[in-house]
N, C-alpha and C positions, 0 to 999 in steps of 0.2 A: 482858350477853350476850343475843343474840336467843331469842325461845322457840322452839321447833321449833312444837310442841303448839300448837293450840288448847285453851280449857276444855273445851271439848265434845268435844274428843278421845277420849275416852276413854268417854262416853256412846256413842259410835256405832260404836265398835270391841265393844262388848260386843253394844247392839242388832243389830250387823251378824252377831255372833257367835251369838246368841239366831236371828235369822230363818234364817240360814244351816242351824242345828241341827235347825230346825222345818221347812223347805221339804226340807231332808232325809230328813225321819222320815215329813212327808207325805210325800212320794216313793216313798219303799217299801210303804207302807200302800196306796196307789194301782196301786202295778206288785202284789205282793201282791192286791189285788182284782181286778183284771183276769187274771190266771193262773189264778187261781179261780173264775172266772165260768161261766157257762154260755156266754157269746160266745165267749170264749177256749176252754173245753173243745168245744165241741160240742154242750155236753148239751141234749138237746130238741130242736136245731132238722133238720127235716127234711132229706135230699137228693134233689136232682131225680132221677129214672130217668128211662130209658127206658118202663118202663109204671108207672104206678100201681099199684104190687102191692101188697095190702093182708093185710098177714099179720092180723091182726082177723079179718079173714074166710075168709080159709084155714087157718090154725091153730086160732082160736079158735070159730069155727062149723063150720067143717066138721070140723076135728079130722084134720086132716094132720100127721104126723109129722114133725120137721125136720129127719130125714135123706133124705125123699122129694126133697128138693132140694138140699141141703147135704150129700153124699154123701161127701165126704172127710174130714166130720169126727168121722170114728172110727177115720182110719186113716191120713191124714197132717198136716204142721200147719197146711194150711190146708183151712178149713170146706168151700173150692168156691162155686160160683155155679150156679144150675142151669144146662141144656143147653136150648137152645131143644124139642126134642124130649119134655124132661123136660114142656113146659108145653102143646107139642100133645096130649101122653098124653091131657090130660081136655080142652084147646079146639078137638081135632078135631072134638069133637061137642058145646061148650056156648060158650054165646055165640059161637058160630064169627063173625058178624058184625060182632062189636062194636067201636068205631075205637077203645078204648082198646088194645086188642089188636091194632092194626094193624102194629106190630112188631115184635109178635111172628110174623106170619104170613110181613113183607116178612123175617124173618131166616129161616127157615123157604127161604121161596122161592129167597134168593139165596145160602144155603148161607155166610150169612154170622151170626157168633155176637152175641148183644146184649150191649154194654156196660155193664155196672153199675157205681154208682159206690159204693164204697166206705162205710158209717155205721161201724161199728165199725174202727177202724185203730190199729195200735199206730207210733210212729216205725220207721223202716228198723234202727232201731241195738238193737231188740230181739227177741230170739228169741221167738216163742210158738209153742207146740205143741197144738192142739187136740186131736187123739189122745189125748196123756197125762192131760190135766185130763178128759176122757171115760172116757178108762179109770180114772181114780183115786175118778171120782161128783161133780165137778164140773157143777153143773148149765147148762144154756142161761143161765137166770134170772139165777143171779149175776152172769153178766156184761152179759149183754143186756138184763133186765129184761123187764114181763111183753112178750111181744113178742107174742104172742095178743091185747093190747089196743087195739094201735098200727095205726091205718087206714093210714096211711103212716109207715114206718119210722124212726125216728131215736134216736139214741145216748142211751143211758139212764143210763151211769156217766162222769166224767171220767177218763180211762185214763192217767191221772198216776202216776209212781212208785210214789208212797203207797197207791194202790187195789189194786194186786199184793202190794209189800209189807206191807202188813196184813194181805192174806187168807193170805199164806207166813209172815206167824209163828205164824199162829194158824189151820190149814185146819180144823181138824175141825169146827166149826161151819157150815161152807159143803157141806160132803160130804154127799151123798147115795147110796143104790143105783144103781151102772151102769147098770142094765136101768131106768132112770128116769129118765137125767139130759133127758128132754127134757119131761118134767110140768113145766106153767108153777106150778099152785099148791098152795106150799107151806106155808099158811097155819098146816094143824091140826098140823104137826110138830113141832112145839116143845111141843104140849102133851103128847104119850104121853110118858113115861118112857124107855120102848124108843129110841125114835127120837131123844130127847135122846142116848143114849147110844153114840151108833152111831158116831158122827166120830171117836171116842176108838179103837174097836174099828176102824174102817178105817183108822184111823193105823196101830196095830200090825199089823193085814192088811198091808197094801202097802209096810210100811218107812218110812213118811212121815217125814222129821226136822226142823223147820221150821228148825233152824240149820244144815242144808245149805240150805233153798231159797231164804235169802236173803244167800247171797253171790254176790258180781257176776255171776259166769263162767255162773249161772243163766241169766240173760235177757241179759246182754251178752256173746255171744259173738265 
């Protein structure tokens, strides 16, 4: 009777079955690194504007509030962008020359609004409400990071499932005073007593239940 089989048959059904397992396992390991990346998230890397705005220097030297420009976001769910009007307020009369601000003047001029593009974004397929995470003492910081440091602006957290749902099983440790949520540092907090003890107390203030905030109909609406 003929053999089907070679000897080796059976050698290279296994090794094929060995590289097969391994080129797999790489695989996932690899798509796995890349979802978590910084290329993949975002995290770090700058986007172009229209002007150069350097919150470093507006926020953090000169000490502008961030609702002087982000004025919706304490009262609908989205932040806002400022109004070109918003930014002649003070470059009507400082650097009025300058070319990096020439955009701002040509939008000005022709009654037409400047473009910003986007650093912080959540997918279309999730709800967020900036309002509520303000009213509740959600600070800037947690999500944006220090953004009084940053000469040009870029994404400080990966805005992945898991970066939500962390902070919703467990918010009190992210909670601050309303009347505070746009203080970048919050360094010494954690060391008073008091202030450790606050998240707990604004949980039962406001109803917080972290096992309502993390089922689906939360943020997928």
């Amino acid at each position: 009777m003929a053999q089907i089989f070679t000897p080796a048959a059976d050698t290279w059904l296994r090794a094929t079955t060995l590289a097969t397992v391994f080129l797999l396992t790489l695989g996932a390991f690899l798509f796995a690194g890349y979802v978590n990346s910084d290329y993949a998230t975002g995290v770090g890397m700058v986007v172009d504007q229209p002007v150069p705005f350097s919150h470093k220097h507006h926020v953090g030297d000169l000490g502008i509030d961030c609702r002087m420009c982000h004025t919706g976001v304490e009262t609908s769910a989205n932040a806002g962008f400022p109004p070109t009007h918003t930014c002649m307020t003070c470059h009507s009369q400082l650097w009025t020359g300058a070319a990096a601000l020439a955009p701002v003047r040509d939008s000005l001029a022709e009654d037409k609004p400047l473009v910003w593009n986007r650093v912080s974004e959540v997918p279309n397929y999730v709800f967020f409400n900036h309002s509520i995470h303000i009213d509740r003492g959600v600070p800037c910081v947690a999500c944006h990071g220090r953004i009084d440091e940053m000469p040009l602006t870029q994404r400080a957290h990966p805005f992945l499932m898991r970066f939500c749902t962390d902070c919703h099983r467990d918010p009190g440790p992210k909670l601050r005073p309303p009347d505070q949520v746009t203080r970048m540092d919050w360094s010494a907090w954690d060391s008073v007593p008091e202030h450790r003890r606050y998240g707990i107390e604004a949980m039962k203030h406001f109803g917080i239940e972290p096992s309502r905030l993390i089922n689906c109909e939360t943020c997928h609406r």
